[in-house]
PyMOL Python script that loads the backbone (N, CA, C, O; Angstrom):
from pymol import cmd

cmd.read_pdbstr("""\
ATOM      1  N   UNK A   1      84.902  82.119 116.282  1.00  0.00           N
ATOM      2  CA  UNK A   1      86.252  82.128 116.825  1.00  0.00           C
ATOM      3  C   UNK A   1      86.504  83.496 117.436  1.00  0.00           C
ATOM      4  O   UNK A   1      86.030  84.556 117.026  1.00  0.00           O
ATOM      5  N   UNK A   2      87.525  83.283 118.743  1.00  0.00           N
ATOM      6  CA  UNK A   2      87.567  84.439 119.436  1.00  0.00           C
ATOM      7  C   UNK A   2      88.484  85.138 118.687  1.00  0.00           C
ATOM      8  O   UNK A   2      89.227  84.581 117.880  1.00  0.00           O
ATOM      9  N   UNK A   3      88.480  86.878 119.001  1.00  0.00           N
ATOM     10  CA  UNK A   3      89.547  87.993 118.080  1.00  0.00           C
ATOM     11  C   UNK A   3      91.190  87.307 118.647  1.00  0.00           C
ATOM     12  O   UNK A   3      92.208  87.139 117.975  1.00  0.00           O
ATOM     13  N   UNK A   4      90.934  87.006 120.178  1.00  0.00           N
ATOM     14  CA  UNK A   4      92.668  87.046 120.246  1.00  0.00           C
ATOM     15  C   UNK A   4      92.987  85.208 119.227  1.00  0.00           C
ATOM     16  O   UNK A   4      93.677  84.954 118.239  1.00  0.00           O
ATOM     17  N   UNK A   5      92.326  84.553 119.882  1.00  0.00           N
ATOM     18  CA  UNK A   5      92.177  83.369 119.013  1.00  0.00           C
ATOM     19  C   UNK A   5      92.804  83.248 117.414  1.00  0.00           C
ATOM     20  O   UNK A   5      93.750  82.570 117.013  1.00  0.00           O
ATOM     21  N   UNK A   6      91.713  84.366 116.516  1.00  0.00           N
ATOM     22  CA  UNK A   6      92.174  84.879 114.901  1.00  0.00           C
ATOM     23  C   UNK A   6      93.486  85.317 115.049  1.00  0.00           C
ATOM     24  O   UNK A   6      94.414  85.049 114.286  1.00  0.00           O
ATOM     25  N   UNK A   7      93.539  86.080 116.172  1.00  0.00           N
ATOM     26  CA  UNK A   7      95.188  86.623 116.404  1.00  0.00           C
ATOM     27  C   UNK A   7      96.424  86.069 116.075  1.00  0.00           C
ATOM     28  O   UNK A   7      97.325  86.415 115.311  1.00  0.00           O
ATOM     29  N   UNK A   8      96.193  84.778 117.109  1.00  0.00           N
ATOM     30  CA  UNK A   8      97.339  83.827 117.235  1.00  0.00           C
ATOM     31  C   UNK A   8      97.642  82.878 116.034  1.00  0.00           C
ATOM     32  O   UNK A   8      98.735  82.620 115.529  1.00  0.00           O
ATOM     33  N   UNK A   9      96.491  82.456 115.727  1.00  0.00           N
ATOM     34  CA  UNK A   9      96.628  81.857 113.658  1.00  0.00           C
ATOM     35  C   UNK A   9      97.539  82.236 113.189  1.00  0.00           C
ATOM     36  O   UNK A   9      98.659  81.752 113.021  1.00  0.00           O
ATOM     37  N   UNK A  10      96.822  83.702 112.797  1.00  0.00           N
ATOM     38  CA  UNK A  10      97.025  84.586 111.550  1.00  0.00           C
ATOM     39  C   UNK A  10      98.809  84.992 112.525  1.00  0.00           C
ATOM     40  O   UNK A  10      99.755  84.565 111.863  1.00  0.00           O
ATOM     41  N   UNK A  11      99.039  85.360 113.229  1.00  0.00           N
ATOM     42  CA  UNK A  11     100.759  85.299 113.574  1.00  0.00           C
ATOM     43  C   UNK A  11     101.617  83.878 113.414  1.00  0.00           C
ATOM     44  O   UNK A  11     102.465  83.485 112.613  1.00  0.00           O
ATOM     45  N   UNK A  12     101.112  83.438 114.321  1.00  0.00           N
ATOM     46  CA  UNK A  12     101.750  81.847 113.966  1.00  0.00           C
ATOM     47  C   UNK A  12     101.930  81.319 112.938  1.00  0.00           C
ATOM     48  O   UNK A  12     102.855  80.532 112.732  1.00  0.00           O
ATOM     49  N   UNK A  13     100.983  81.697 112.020  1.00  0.00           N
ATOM     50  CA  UNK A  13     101.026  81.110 110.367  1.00  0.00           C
ATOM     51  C   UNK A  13     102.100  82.368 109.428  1.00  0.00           C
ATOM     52  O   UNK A  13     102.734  82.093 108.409  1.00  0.00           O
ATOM     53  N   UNK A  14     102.070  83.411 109.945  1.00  0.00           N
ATOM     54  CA  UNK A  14     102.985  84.642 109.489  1.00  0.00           C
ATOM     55  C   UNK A  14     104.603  84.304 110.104  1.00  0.00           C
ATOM     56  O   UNK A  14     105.659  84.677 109.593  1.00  0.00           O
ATOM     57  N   UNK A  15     104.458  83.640 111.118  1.00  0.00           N
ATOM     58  CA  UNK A  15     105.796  83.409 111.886  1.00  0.00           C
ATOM     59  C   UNK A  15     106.299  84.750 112.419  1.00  0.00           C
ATOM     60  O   UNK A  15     107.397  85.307 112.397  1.00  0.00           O
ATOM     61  N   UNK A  16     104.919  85.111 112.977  1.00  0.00           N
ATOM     62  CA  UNK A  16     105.257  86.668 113.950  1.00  0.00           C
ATOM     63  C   UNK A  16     105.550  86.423 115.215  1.00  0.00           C
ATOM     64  O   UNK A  16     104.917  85.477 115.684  1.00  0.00           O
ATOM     65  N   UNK A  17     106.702  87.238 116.326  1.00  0.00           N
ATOM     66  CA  UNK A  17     106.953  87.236 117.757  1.00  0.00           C
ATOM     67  C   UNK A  17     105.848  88.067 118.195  1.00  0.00           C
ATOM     68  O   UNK A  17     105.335  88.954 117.513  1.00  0.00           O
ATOM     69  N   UNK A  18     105.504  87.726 119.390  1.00  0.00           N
ATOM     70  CA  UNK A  18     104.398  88.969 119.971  1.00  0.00           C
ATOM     71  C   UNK A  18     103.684  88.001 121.154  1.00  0.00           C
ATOM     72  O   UNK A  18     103.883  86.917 121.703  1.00  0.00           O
ATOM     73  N   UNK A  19     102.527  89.338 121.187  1.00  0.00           N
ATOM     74  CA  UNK A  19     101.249  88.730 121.566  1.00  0.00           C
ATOM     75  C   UNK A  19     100.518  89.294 121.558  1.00  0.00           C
ATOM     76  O   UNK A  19     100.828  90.466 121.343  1.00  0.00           O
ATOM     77  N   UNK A  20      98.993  89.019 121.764  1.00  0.00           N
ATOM     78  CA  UNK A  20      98.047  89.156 122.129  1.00  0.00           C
ATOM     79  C   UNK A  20      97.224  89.727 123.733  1.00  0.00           C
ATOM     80  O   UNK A  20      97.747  89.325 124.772  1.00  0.00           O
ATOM     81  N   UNK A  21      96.072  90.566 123.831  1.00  0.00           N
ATOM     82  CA  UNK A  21      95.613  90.660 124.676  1.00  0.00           C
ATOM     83  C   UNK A  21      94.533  91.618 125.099  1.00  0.00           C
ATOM     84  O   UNK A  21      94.325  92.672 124.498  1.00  0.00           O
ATOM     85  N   UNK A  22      93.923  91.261 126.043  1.00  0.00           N
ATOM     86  CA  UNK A  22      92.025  91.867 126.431  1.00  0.00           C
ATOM     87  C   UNK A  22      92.456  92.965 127.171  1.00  0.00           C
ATOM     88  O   UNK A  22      93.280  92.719 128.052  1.00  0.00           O
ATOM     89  N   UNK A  23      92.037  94.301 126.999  1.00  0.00           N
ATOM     90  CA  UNK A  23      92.246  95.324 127.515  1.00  0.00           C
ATOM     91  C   UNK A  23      90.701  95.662 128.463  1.00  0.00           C
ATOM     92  O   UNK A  23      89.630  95.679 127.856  1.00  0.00           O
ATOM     93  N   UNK A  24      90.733  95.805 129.319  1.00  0.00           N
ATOM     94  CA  UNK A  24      90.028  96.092 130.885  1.00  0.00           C
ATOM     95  C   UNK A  24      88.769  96.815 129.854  1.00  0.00           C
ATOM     96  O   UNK A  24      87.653  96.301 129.935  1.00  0.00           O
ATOM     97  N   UNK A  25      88.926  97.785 129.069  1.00  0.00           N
ATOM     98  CA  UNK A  25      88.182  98.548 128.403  1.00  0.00           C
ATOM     99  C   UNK A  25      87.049  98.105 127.173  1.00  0.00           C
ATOM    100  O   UNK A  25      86.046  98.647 126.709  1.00  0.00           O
ATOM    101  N   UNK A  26      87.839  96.709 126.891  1.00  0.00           N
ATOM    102  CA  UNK A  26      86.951  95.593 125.949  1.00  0.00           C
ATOM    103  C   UNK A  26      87.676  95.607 124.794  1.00  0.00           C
ATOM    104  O   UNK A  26      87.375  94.769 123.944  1.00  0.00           O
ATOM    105  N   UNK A  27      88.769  96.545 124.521  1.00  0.00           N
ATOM    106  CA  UNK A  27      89.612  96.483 123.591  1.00  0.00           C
ATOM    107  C   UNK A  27      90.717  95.577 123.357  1.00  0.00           C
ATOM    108  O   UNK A  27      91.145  95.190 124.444  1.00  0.00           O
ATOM    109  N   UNK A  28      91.436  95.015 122.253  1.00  0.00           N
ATOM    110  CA  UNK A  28      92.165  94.458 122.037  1.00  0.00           C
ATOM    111  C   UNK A  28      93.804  95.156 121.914  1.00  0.00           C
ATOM    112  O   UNK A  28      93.850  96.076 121.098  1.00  0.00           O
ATOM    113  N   UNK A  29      95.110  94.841 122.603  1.00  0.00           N
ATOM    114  CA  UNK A  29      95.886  95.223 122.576  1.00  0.00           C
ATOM    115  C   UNK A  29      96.780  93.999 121.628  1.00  0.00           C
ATOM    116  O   UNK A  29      96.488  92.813 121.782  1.00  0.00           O
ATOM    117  N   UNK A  30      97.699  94.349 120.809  1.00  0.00           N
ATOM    118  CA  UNK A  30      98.651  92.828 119.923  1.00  0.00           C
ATOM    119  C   UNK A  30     100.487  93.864 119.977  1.00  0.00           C
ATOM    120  O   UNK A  30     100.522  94.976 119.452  1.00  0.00           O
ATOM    121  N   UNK A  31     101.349  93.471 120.426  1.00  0.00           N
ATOM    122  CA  UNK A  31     102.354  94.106 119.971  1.00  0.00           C
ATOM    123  C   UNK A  31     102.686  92.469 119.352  1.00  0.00           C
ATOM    124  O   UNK A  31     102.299  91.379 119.772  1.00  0.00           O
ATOM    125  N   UNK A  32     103.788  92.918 117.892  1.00  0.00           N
ATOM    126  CA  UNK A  32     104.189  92.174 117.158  1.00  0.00           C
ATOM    127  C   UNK A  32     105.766  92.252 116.293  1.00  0.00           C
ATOM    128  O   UNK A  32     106.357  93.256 116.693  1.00  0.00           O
ATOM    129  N   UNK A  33     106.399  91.670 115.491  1.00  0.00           N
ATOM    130  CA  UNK A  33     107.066  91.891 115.319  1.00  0.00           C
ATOM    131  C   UNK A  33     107.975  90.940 114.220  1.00  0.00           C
ATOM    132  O   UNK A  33     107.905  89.760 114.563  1.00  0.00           O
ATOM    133  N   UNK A  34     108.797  91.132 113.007  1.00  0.00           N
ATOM    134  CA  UNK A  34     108.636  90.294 112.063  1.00  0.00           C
ATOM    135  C   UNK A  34     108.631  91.058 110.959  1.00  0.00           C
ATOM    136  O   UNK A  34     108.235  92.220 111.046  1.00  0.00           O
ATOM    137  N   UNK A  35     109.125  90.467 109.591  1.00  0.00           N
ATOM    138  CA  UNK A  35     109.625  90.735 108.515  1.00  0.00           C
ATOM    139  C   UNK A  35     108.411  92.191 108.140  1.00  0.00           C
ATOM    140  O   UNK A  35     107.349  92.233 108.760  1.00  0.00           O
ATOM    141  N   UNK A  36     108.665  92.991 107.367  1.00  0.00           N
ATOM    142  CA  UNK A  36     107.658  93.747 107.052  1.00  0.00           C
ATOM    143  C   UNK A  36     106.730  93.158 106.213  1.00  0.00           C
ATOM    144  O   UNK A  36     105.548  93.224 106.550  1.00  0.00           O
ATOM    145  N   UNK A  37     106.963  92.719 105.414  1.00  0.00           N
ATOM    146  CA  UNK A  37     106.132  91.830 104.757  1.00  0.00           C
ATOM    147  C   UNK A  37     104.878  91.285 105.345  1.00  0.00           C
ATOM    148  O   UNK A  37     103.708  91.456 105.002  1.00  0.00           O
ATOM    149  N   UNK A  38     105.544  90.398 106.578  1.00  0.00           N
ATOM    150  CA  UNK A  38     104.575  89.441 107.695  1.00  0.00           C
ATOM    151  C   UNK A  38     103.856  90.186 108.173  1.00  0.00           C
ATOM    152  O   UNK A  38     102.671  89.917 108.369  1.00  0.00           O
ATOM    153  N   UNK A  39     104.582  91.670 108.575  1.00  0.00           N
ATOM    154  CA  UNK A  39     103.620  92.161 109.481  1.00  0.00           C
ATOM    155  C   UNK A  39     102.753  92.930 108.616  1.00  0.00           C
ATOM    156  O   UNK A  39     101.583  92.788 108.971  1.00  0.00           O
ATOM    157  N   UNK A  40     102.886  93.716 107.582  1.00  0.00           N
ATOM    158  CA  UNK A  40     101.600  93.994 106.397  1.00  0.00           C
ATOM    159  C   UNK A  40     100.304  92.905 106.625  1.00  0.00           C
ATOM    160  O   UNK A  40      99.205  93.009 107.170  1.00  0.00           O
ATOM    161  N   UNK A  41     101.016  91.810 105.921  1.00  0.00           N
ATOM    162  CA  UNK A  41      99.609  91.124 105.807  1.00  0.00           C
ATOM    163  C   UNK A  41      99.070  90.936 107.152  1.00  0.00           C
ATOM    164  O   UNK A  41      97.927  91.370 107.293  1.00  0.00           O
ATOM    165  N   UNK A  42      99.560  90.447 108.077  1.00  0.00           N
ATOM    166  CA  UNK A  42      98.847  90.453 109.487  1.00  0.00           C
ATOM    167  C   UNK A  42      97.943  91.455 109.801  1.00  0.00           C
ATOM    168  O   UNK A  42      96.857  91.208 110.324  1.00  0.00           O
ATOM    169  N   UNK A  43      98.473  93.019 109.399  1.00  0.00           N
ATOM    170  CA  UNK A  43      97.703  93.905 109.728  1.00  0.00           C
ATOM    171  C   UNK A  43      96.871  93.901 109.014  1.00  0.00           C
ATOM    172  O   UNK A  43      95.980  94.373 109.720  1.00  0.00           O
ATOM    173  N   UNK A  44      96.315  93.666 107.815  1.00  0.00           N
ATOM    174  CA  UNK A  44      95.449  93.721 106.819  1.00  0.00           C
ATOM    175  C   UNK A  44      94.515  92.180 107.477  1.00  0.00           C
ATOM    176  O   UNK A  44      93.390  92.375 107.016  1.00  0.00           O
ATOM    177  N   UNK A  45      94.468  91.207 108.056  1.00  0.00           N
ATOM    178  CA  UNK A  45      93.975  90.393 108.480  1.00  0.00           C
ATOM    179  C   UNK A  45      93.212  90.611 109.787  1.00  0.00           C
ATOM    180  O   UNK A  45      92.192  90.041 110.173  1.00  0.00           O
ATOM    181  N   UNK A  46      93.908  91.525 110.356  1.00  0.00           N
ATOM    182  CA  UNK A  46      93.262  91.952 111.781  1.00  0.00           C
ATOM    183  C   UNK A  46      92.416  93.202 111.262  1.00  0.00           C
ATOM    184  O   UNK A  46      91.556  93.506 112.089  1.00  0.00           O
ATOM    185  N   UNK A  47      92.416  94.227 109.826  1.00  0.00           N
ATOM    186  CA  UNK A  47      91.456  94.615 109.843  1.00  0.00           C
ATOM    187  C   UNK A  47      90.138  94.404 109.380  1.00  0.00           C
ATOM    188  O   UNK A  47      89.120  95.083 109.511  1.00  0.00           O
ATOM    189  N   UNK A  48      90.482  92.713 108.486  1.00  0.00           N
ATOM    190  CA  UNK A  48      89.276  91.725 108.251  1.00  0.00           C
ATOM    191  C   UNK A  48      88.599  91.499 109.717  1.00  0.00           C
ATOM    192  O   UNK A  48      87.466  91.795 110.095  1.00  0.00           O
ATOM    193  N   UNK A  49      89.474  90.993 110.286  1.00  0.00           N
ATOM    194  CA  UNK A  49      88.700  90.054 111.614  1.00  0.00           C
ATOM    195  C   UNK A  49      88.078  88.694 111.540  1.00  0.00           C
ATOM    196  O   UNK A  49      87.942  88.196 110.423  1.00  0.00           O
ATOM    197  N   UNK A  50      87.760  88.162 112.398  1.00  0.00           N
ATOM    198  CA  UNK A  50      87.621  86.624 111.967  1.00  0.00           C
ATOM    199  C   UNK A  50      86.125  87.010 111.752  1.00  0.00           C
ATOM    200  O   UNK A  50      85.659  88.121 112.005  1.00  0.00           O
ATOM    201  N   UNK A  51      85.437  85.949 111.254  1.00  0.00           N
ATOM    202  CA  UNK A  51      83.900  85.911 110.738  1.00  0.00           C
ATOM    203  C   UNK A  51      83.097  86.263 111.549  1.00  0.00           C
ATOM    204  O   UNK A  51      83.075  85.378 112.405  1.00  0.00           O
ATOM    205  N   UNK A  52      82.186  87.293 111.883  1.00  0.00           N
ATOM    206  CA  UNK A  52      81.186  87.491 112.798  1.00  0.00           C
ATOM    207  C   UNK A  52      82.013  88.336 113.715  1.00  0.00           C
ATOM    208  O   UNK A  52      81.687  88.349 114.902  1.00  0.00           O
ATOM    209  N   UNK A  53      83.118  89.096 113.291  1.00  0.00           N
ATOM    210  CA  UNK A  53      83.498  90.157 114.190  1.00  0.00           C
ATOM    211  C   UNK A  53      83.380  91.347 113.624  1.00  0.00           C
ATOM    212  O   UNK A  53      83.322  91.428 112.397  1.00  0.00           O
ATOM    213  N   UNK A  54      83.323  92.524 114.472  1.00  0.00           N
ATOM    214  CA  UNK A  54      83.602  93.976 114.087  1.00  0.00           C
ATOM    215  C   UNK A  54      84.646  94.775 114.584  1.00  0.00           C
ATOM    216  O   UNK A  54      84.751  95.071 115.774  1.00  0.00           O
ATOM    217  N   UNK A  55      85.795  95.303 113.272  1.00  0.00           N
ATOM    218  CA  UNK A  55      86.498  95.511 113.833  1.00  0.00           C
ATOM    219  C   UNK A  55      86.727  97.096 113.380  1.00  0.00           C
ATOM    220  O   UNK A  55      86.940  97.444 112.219  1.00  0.00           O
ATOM    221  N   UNK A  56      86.649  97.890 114.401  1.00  0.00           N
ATOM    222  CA  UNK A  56      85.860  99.161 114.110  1.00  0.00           C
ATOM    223  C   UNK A  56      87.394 100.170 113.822  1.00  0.00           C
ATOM    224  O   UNK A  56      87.254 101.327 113.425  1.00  0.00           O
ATOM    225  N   UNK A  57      88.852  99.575 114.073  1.00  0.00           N
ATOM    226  CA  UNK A  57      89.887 100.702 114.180  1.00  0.00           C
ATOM    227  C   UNK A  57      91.589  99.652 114.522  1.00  0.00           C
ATOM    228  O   UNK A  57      91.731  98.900 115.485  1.00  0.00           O
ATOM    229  N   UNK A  58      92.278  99.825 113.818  1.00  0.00           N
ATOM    230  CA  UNK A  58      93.456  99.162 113.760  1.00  0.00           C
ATOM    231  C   UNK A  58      94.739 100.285 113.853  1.00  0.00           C
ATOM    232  O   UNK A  58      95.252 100.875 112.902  1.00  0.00           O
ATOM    233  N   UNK A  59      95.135 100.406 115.471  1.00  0.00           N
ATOM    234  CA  UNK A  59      96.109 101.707 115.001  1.00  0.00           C
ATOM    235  C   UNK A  59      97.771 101.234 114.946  1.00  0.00           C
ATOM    236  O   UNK A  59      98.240 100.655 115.927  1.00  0.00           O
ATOM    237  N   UNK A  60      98.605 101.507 113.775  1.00  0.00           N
ATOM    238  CA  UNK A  60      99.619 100.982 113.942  1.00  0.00           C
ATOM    239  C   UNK A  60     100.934 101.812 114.254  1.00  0.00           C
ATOM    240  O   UNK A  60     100.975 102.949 113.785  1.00  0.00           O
ATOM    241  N   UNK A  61     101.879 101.416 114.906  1.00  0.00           N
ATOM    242  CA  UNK A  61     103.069 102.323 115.281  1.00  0.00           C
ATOM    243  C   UNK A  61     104.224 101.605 114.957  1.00  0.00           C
ATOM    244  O   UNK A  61     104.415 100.540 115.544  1.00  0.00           O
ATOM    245  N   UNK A  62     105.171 102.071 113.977  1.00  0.00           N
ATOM    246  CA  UNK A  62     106.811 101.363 113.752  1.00  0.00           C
ATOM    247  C   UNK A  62     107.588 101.374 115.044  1.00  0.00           C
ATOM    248  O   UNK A  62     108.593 100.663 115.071  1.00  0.00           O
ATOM    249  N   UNK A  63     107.248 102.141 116.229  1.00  0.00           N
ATOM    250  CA  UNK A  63     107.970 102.288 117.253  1.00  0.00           C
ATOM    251  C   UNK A  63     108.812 100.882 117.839  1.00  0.00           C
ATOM    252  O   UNK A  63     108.356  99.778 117.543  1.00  0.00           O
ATOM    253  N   UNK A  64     109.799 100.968 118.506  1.00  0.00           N
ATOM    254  CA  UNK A  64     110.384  99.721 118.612  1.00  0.00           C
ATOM    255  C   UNK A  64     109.842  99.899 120.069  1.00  0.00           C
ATOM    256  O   UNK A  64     109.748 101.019 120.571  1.00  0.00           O
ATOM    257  N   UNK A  65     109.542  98.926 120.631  1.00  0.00           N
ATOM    258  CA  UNK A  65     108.854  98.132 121.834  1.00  0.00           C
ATOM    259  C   UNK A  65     109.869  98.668 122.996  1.00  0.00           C
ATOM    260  O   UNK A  65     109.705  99.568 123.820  1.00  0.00           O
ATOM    261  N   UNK A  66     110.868  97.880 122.791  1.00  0.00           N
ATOM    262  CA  UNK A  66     112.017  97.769 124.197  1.00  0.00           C
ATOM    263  C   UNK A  66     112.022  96.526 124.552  1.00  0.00           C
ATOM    264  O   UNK A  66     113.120  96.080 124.884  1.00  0.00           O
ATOM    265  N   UNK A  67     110.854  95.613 124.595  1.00  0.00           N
ATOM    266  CA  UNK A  67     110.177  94.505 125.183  1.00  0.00           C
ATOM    267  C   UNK A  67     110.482  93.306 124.080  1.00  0.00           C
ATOM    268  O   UNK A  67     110.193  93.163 122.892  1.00  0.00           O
ATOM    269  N   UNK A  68     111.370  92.339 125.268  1.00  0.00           N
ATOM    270  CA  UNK A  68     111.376  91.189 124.828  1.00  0.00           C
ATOM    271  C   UNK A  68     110.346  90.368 124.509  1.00  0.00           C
ATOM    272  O   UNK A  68     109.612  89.981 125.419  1.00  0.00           O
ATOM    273  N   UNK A  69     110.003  89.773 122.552  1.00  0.00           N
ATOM    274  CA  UNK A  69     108.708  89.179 122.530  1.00  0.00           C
ATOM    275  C   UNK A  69     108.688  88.311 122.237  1.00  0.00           C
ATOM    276  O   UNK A  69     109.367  88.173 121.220  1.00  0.00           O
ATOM    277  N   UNK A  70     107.922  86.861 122.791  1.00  0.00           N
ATOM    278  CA  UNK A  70     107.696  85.659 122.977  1.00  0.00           C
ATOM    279  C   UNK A  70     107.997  84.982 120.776  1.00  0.00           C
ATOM    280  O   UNK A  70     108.462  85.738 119.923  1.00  0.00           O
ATOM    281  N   UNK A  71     107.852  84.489 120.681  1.00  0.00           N
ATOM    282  CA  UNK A  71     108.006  83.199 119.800  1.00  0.00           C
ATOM    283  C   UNK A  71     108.371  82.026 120.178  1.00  0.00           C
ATOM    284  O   UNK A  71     109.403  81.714 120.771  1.00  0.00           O
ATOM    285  N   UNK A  72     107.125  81.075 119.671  1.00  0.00           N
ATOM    286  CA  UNK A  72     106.190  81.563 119.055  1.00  0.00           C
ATOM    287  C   UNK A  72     105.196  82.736 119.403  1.00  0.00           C
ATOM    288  O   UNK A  72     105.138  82.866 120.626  1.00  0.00           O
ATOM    289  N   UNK A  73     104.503  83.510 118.821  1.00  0.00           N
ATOM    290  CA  UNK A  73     103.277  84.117 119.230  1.00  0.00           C
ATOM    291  C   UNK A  73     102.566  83.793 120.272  1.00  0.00           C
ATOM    292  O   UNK A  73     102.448  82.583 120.464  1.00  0.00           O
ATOM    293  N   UNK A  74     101.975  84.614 121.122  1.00  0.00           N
ATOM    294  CA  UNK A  74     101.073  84.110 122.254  1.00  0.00           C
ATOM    295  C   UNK A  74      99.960  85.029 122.636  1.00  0.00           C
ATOM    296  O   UNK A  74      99.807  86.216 122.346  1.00  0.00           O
ATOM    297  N   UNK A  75      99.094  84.100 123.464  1.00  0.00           N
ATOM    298  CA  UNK A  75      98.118  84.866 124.100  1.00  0.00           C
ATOM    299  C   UNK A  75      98.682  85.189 125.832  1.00  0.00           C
ATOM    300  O   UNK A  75      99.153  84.541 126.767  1.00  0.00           O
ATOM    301  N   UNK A  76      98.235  86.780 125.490  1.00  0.00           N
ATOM    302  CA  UNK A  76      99.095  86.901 127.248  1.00  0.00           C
ATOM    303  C   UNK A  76      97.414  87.630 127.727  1.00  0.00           C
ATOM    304  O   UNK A  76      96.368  87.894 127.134  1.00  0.00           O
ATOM    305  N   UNK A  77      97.977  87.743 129.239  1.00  0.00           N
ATOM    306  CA  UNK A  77      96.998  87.891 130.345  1.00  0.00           C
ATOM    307  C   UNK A  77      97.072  89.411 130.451  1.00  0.00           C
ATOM    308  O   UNK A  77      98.091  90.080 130.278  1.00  0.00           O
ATOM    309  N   UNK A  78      95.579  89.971 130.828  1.00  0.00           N
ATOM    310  CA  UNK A  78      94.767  91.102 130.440  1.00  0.00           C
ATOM    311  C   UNK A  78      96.097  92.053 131.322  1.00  0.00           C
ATOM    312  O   UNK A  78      96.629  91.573 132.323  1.00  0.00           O
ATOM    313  N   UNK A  79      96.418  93.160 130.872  1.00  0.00           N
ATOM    314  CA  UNK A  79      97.295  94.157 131.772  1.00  0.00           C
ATOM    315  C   UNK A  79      96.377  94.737 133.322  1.00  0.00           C
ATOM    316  O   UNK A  79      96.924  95.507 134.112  1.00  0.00           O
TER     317      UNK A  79
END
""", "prot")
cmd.dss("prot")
cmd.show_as("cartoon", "prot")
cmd.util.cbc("prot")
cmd.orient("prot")
């Protein structure tokens, strides 16, 4: 299973706003958003990764976005 793929689960099943997405660089970008709780475990899930991934660095920021975010969760298109 693909990383943004594990992404969208593991939010959707958390009942996180956000999304997902492929950064030009091969990196993964996710802004998110949701009870602290939700978003703990989410982050602790994305630094599992789905089976047969490596996930080498998870950086997180409380910063508030500005940006209106989708819910349900989604996969959005590469910046």
């Amino acid at each position: 299973m693909g990383f943004r793929w594990f992404t969208l689960r593991a939010a959707r099943r958390l009942e996180l706003a956000g999304w997902v997405r492929n950064e030009a660089d091969g990196s993964v970008e996710v802004l998110v958003e949701g009870s602290d709780g939700a978003v703990e475990r989410f982050v602790e899930e994305l630094r599992r990764g789905p089976e047969g991934a490596s996930v080498s660095e998870v950086r997180r920021s409380a910063e508030p976005s500005g940006e209106w975010l989708p819910s349900p969760f989604e996969i959005a298109g590469r910046r």
